[in-house]
N, CA, C, O and CB atoms as a CASP TS submission, in Angstrom:
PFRMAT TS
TARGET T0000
AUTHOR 0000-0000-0000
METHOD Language model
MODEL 1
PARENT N/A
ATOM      1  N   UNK     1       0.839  -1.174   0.000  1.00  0.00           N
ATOM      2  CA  UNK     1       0.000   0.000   0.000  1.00  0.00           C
ATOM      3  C   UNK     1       0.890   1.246   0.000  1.00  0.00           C
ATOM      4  O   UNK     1       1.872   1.404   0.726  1.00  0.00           O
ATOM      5  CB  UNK     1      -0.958  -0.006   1.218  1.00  0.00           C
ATOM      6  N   UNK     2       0.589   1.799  -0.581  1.00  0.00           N
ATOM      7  CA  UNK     2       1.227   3.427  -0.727  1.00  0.00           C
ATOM      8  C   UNK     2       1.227   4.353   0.141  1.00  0.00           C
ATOM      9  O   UNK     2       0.128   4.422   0.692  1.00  0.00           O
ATOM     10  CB  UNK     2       0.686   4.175  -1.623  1.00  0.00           C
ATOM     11  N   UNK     3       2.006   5.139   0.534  1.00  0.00           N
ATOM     12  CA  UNK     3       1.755   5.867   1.848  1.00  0.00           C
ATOM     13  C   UNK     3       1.017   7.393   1.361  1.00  0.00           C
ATOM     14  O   UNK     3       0.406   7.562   0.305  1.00  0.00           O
ATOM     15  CB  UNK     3       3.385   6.092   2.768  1.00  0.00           C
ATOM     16  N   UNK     4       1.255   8.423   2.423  1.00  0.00           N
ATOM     17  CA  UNK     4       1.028   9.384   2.304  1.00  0.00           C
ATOM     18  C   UNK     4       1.619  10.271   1.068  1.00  0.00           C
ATOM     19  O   UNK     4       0.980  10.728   0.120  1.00  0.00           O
ATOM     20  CB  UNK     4       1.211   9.654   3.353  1.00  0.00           C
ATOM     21  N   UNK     5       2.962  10.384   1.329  1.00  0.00           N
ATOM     22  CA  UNK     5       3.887  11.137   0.379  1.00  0.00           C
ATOM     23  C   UNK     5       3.481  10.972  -0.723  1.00  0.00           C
ATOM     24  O   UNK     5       3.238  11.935  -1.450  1.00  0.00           O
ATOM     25  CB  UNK     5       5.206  10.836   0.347  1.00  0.00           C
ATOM     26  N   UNK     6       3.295   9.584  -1.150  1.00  0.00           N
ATOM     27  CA  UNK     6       3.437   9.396  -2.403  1.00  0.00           C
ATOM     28  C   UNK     6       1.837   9.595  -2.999  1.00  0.00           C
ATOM     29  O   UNK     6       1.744   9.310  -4.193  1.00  0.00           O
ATOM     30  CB  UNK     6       4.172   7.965  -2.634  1.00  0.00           C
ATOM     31  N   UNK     7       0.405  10.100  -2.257  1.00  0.00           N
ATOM     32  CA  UNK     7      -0.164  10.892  -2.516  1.00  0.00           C
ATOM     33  C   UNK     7       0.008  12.262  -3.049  1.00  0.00           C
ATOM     34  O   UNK     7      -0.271  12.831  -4.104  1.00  0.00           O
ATOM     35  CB  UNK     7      -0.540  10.805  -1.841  1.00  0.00           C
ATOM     36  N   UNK     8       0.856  12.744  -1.360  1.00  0.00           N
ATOM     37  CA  UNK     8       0.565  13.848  -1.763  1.00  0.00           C
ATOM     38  C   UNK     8       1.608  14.203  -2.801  1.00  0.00           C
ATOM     39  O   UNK     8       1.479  15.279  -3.385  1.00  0.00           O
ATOM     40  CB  UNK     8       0.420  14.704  -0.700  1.00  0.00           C
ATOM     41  N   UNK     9       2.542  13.479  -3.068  1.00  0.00           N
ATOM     42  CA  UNK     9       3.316  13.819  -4.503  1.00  0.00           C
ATOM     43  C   UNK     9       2.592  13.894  -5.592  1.00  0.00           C
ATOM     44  O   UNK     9       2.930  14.740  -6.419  1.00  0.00           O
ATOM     45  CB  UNK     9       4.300  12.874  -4.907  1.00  0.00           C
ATOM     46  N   UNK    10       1.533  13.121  -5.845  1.00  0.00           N
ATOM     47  CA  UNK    10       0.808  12.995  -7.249  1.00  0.00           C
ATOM     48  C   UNK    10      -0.505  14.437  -7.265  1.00  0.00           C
ATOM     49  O   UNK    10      -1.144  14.994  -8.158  1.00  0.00           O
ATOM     50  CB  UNK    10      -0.074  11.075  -7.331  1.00  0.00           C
ATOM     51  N   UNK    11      -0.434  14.551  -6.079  1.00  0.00           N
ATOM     52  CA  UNK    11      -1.420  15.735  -6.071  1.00  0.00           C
ATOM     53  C   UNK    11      -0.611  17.259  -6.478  1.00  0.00           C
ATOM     54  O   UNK    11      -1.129  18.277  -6.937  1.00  0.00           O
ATOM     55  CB  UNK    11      -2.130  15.814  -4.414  1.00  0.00           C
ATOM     56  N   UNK    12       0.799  17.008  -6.140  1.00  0.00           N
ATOM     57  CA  UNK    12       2.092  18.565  -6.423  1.00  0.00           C
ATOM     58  C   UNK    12       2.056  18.767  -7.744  1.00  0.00           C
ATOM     59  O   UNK    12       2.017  19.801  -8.410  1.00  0.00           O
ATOM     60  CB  UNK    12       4.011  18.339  -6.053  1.00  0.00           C
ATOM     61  N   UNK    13       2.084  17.126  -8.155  1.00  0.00           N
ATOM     62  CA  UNK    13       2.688  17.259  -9.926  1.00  0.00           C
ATOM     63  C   UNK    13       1.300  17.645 -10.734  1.00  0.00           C
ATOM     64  O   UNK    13       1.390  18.193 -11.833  1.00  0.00           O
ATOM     65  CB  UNK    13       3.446  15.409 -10.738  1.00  0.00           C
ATOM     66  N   UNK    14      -0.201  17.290 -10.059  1.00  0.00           N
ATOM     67  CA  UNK    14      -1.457  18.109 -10.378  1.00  0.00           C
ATOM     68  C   UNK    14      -1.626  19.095 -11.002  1.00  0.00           C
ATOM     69  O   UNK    14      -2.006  19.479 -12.108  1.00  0.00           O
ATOM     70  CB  UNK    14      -1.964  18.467  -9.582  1.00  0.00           C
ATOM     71  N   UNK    15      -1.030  19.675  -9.457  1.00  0.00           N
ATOM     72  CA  UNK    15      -0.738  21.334  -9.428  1.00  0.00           C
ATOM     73  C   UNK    15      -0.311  21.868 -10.414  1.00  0.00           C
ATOM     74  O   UNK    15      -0.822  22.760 -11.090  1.00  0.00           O
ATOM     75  CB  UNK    15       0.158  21.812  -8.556  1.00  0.00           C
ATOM     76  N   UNK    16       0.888  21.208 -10.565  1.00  0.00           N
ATOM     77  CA  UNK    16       2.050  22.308 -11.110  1.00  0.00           C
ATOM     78  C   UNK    16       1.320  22.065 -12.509  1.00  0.00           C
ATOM     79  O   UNK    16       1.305  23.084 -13.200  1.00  0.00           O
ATOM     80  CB  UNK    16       4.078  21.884 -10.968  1.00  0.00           C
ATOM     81  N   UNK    17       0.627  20.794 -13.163  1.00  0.00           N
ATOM     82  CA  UNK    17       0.366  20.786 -14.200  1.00  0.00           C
ATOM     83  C   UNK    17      -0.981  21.743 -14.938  1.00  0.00           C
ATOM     84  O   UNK    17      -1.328  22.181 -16.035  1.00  0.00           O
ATOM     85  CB  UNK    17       0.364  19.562 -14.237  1.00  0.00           C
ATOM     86  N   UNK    18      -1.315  21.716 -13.875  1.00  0.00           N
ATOM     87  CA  UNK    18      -2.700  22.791 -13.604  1.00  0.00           C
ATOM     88  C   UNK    18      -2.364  23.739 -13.707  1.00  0.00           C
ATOM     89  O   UNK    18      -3.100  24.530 -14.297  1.00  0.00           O
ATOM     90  CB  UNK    18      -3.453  22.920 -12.419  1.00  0.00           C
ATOM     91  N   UNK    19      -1.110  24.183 -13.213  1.00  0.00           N
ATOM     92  CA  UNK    19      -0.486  25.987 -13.332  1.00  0.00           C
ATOM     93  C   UNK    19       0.154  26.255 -14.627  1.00  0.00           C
ATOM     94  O   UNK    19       0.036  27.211 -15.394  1.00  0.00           O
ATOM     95  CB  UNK    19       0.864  26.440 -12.125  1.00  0.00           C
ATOM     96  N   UNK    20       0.568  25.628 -14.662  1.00  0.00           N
ATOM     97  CA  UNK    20       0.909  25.654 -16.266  1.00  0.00           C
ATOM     98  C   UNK    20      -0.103  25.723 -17.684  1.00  0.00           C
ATOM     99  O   UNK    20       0.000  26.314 -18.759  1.00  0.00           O
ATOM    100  CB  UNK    20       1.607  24.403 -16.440  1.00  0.00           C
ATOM    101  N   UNK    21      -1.218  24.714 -17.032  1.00  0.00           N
ATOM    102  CA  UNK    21      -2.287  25.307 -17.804  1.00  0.00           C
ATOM    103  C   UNK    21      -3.033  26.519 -17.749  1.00  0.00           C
ATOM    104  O   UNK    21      -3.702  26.890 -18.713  1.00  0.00           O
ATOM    105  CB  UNK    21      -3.055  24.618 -17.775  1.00  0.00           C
ATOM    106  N   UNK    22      -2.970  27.094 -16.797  1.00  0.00           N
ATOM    107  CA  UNK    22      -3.418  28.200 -16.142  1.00  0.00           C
ATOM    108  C   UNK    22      -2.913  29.539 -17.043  1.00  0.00           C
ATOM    109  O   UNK    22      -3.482  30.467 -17.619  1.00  0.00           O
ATOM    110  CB  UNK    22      -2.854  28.147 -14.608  1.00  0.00           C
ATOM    111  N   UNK    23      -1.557  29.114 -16.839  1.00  0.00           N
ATOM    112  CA  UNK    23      -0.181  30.517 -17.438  1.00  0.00           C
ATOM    113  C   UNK    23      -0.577  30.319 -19.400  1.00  0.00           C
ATOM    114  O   UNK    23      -0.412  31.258 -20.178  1.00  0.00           O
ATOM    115  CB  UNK    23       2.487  29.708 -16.883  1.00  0.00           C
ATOM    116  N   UNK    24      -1.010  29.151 -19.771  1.00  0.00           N
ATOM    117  CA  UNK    24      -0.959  29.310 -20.819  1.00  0.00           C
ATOM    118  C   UNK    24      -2.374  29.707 -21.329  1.00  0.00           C
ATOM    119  O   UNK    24      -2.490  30.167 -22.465  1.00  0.00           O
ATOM    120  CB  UNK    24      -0.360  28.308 -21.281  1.00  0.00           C
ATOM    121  N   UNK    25      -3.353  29.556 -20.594  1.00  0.00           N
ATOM    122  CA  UNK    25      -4.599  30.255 -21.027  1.00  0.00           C
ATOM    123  C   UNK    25      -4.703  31.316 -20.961  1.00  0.00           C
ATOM    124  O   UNK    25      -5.168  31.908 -21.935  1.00  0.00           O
ATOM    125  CB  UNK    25      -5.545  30.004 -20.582  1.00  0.00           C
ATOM    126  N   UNK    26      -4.323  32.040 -19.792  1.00  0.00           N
ATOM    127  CA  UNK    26      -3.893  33.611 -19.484  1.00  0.00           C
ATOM    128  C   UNK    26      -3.178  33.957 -20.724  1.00  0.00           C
ATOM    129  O   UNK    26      -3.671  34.620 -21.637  1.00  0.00           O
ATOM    130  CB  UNK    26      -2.838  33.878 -18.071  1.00  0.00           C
ATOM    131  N   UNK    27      -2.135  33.530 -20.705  1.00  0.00           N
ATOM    132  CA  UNK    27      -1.337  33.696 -22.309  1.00  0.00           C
ATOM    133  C   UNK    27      -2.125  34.156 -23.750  1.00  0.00           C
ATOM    134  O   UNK    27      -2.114  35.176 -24.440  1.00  0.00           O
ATOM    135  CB  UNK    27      -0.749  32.134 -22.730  1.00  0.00           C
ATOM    136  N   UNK    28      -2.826  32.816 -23.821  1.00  0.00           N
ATOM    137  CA  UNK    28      -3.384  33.051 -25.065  1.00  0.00           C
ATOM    138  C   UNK    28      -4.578  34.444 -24.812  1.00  0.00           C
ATOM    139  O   UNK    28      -4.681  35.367 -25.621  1.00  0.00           O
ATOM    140  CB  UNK    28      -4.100  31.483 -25.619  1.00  0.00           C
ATOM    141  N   UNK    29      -5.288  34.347 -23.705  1.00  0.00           N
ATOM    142  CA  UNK    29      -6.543  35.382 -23.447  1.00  0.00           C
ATOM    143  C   UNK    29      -5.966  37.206 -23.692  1.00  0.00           C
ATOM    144  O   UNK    29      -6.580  38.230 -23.991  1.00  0.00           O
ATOM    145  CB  UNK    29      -7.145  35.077 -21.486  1.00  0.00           C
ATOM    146  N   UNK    30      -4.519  36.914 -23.388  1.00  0.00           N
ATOM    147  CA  UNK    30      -3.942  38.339 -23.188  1.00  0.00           C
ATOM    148  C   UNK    30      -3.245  38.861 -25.164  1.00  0.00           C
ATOM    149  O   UNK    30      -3.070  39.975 -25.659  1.00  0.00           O
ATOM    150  CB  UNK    30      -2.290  38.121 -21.604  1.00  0.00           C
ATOM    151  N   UNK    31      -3.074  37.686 -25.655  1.00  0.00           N
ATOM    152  CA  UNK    31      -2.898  38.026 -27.138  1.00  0.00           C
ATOM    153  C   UNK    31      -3.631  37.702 -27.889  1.00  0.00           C
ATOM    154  O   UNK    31      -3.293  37.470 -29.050  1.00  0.00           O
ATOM    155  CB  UNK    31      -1.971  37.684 -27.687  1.00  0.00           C
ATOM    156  N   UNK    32      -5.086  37.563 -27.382  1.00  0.00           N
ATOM    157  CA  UNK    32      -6.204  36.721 -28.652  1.00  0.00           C
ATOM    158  C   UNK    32      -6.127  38.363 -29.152  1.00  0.00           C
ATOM    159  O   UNK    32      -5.967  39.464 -28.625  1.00  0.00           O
ATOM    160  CB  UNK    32      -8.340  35.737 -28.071  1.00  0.00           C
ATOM    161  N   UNK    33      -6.361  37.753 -30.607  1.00  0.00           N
ATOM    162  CA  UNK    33      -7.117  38.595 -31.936  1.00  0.00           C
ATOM    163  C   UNK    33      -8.270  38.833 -32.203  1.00  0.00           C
ATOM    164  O   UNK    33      -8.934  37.965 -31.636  1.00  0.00           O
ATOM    165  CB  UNK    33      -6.977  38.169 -33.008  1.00  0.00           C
ATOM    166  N   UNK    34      -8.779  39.365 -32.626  1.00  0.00           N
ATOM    167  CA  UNK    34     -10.280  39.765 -32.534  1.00  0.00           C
ATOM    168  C   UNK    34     -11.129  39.084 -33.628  1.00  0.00           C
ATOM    169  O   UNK    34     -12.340  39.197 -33.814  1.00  0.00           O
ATOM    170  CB  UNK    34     -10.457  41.362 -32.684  1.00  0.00           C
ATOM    171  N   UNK    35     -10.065  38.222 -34.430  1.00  0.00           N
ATOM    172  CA  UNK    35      -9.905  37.565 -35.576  1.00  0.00           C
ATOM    173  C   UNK    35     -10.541  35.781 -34.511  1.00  0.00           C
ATOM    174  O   UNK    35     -11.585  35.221 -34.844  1.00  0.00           O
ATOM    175  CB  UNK    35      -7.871  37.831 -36.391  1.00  0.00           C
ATOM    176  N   UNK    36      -9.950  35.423 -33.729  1.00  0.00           N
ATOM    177  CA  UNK    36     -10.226  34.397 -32.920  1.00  0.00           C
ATOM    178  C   UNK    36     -11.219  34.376 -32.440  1.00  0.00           C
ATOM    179  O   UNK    36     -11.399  33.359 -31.769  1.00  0.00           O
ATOM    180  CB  UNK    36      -9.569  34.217 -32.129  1.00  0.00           C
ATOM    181  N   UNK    37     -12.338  35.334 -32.465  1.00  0.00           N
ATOM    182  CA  UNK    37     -14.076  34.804 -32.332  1.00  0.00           C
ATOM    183  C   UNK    37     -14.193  35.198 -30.394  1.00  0.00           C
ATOM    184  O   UNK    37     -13.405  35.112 -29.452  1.00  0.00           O
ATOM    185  CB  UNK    37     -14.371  32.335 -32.870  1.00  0.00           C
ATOM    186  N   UNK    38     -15.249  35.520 -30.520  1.00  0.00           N
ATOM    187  CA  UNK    38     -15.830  35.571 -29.303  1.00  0.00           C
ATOM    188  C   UNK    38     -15.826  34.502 -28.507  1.00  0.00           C
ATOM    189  O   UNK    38     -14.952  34.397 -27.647  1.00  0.00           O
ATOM    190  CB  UNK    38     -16.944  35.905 -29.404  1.00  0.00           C
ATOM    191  N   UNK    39     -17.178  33.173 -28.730  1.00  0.00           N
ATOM    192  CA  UNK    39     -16.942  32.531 -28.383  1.00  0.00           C
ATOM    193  C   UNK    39     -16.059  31.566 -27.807  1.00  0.00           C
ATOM    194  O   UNK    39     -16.282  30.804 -26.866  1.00  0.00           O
ATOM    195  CB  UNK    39     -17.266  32.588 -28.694  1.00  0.00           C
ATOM    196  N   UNK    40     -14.743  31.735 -28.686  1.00  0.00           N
ATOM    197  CA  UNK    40     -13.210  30.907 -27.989  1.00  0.00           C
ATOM    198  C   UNK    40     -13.236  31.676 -27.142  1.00  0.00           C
ATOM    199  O   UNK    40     -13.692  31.102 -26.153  1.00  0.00           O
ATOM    200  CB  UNK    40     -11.604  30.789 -28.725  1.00  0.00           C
ATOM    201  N   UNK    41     -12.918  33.087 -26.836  1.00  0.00           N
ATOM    202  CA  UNK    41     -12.304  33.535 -26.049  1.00  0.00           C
ATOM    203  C   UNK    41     -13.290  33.635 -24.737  1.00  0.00           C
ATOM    204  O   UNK    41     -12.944  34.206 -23.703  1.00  0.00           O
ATOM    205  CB  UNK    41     -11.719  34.657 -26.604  1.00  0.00           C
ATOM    206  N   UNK    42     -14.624  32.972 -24.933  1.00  0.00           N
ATOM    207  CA  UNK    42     -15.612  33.009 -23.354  1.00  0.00           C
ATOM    208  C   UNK    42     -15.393  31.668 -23.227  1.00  0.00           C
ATOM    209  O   UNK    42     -15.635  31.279 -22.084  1.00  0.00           O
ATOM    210  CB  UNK    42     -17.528  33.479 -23.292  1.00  0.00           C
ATOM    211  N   UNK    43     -14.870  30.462 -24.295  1.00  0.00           N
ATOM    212  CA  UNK    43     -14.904  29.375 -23.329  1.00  0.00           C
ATOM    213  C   UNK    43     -13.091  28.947 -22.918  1.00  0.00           C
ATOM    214  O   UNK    43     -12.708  27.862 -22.479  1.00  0.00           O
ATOM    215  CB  UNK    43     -15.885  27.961 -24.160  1.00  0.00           C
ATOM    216  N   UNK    44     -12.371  29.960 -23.173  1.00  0.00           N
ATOM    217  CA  UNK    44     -10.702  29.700 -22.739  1.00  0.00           C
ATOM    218  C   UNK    44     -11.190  30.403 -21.417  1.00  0.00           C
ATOM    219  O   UNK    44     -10.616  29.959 -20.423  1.00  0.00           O
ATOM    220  CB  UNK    44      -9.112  30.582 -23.817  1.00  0.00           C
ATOM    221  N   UNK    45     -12.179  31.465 -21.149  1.00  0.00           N
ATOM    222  CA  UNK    45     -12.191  31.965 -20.130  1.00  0.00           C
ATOM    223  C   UNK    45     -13.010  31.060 -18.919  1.00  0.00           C
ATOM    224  O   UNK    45     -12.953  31.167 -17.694  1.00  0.00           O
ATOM    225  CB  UNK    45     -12.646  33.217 -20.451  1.00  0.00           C
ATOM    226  N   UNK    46     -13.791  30.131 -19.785  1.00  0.00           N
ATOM    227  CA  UNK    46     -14.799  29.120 -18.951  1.00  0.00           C
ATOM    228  C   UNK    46     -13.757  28.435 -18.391  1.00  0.00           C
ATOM    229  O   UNK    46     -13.756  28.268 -17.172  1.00  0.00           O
ATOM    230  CB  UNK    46     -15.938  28.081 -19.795  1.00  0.00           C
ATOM    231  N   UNK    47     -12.713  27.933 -19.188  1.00  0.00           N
ATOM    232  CA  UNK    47     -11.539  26.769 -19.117  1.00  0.00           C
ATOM    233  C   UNK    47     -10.802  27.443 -17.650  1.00  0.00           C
ATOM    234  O   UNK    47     -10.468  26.786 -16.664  1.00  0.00           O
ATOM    235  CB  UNK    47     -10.249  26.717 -20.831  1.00  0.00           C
ATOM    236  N   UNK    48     -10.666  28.923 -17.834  1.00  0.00           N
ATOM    237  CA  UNK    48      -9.320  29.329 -16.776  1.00  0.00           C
ATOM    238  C   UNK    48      -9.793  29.161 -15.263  1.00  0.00           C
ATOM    239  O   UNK    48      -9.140  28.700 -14.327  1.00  0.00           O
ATOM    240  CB  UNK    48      -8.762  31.129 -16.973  1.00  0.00           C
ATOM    241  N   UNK    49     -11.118  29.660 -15.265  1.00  0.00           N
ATOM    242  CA  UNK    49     -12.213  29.522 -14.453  1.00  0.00           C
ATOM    243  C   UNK    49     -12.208  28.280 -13.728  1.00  0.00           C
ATOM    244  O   UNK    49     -11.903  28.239 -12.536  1.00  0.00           O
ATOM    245  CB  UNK    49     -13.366  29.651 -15.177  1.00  0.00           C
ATOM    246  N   UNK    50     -12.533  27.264 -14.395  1.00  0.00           N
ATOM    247  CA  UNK    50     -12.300  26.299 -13.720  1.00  0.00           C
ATOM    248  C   UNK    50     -11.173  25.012 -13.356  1.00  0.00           C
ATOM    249  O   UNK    50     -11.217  23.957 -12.722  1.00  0.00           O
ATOM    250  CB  UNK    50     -13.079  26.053 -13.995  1.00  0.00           C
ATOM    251  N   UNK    51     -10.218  25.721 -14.103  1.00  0.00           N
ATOM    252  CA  UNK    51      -8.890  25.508 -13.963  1.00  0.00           C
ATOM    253  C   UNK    51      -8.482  26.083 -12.404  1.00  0.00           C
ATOM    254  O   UNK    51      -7.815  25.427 -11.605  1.00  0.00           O
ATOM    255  CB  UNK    51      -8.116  26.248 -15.222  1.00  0.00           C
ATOM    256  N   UNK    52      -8.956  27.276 -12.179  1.00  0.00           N
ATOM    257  CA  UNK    52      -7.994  28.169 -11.159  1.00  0.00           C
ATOM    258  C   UNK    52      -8.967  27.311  -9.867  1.00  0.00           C
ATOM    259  O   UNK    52      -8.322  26.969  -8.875  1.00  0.00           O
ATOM    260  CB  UNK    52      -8.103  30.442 -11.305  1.00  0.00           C
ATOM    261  N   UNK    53     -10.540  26.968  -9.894  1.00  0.00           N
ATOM    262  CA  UNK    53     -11.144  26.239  -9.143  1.00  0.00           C
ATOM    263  C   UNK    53     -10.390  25.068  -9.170  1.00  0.00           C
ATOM    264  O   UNK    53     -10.545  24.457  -8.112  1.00  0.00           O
ATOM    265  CB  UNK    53     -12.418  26.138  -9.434  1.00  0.00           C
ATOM    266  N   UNK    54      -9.623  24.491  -9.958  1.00  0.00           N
ATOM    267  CA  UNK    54      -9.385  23.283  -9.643  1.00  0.00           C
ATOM    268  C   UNK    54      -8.170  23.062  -9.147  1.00  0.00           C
ATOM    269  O   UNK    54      -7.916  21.951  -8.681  1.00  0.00           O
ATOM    270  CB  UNK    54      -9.597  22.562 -10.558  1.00  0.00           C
ATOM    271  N   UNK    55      -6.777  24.535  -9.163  1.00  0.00           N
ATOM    272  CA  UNK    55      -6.266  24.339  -8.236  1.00  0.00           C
ATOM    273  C   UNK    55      -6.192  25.003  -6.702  1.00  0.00           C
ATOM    274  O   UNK    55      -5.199  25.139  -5.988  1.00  0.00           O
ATOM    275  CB  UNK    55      -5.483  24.285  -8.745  1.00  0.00           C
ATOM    276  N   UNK    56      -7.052  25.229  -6.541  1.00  0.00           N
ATOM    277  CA  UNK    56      -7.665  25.769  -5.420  1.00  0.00           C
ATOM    278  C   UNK    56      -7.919  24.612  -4.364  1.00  0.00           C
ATOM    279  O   UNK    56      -7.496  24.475  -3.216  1.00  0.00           O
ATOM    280  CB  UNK    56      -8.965  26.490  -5.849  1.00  0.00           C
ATOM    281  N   UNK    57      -8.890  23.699  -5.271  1.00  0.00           N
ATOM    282  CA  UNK    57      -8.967  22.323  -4.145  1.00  0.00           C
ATOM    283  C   UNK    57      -7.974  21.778  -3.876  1.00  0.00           C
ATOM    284  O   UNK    57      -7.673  21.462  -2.725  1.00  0.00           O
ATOM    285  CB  UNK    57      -9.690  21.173  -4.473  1.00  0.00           C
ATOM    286  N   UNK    58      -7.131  21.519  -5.093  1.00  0.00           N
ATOM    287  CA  UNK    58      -5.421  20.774  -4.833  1.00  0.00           C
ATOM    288  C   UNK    58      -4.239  21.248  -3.725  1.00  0.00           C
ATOM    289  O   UNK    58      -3.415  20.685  -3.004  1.00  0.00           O
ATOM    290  CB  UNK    58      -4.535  21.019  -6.269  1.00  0.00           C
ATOM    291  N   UNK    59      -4.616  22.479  -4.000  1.00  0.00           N
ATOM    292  CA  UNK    59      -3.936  23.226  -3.504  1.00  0.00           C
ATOM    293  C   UNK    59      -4.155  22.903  -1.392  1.00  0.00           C
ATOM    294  O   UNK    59      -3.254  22.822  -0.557  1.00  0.00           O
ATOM    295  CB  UNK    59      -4.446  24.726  -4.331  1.00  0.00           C
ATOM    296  N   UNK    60      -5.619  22.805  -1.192  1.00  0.00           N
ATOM    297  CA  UNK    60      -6.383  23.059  -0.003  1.00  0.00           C
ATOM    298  C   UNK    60      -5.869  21.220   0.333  1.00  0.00           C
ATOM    299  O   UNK    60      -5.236  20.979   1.360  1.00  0.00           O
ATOM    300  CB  UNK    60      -8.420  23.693  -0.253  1.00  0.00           C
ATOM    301  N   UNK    61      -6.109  20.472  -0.311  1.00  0.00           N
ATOM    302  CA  UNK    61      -5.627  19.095  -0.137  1.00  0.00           C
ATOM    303  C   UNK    61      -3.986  19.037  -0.346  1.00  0.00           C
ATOM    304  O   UNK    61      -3.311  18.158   0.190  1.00  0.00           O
ATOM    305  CB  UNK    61      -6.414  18.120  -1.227  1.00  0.00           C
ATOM    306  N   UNK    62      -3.681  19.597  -0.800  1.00  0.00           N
ATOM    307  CA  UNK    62      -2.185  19.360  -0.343  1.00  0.00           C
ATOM    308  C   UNK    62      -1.724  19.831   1.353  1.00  0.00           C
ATOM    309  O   UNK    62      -1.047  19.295   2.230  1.00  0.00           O
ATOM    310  CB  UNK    62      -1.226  20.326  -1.474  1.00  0.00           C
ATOM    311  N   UNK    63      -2.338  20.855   1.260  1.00  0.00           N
ATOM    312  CA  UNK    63      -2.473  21.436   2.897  1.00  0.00           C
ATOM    313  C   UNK    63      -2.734  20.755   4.050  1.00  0.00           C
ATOM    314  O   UNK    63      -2.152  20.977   5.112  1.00  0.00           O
ATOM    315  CB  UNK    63      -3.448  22.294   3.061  1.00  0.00           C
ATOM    316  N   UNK    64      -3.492  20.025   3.904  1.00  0.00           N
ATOM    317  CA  UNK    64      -4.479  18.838   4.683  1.00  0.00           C
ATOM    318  C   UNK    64      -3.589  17.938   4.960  1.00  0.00           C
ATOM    319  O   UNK    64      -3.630  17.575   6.135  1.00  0.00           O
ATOM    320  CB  UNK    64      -5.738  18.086   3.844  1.00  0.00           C
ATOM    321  N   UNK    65      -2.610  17.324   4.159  1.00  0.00           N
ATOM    322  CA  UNK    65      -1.677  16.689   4.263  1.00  0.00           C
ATOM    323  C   UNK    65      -0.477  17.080   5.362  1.00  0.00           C
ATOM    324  O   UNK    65       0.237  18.077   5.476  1.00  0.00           O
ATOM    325  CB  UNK    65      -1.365  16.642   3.071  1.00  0.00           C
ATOM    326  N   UNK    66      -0.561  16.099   5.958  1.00  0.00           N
ATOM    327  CA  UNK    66       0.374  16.385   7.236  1.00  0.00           C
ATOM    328  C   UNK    66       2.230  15.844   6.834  1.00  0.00           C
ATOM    329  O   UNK    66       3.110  15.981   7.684  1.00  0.00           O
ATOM    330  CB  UNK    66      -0.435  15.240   8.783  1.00  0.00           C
TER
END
């Protein structure tokens, strides 16, 4: 059986993968073209949205972790 750590390790590498998605949606939202449509740019914003919710919980569960 697996211990703790090696939870909460898989929950860090989450994160970080989550933040990275994060930096690159911000990215694209801050140089979209006006040429790239409305719609993309309300659902990259739906995406960041619940991206930033999702490391929020990770984040709160990594904490939890003793």
């Amino acid at each position: 059986m697996r211990g703790r750590s090696w939870i909460k390790a898989l929950r860090q590498d989450e994160a970080r993968q989550v933040r990275a998605r994060i930096a690159e949606l911000e990215r694209n939202l801050t140089v979209a073209s006006p040429a790239r449509g409305r719609q993309l740019q309300q659902d990259a914003g739906h995406e960041l949205r619940n991206a930033k919710f999702r490391l929020e919980l990770l984040e709160e569960c990594i904490a939890a972790m003793h």
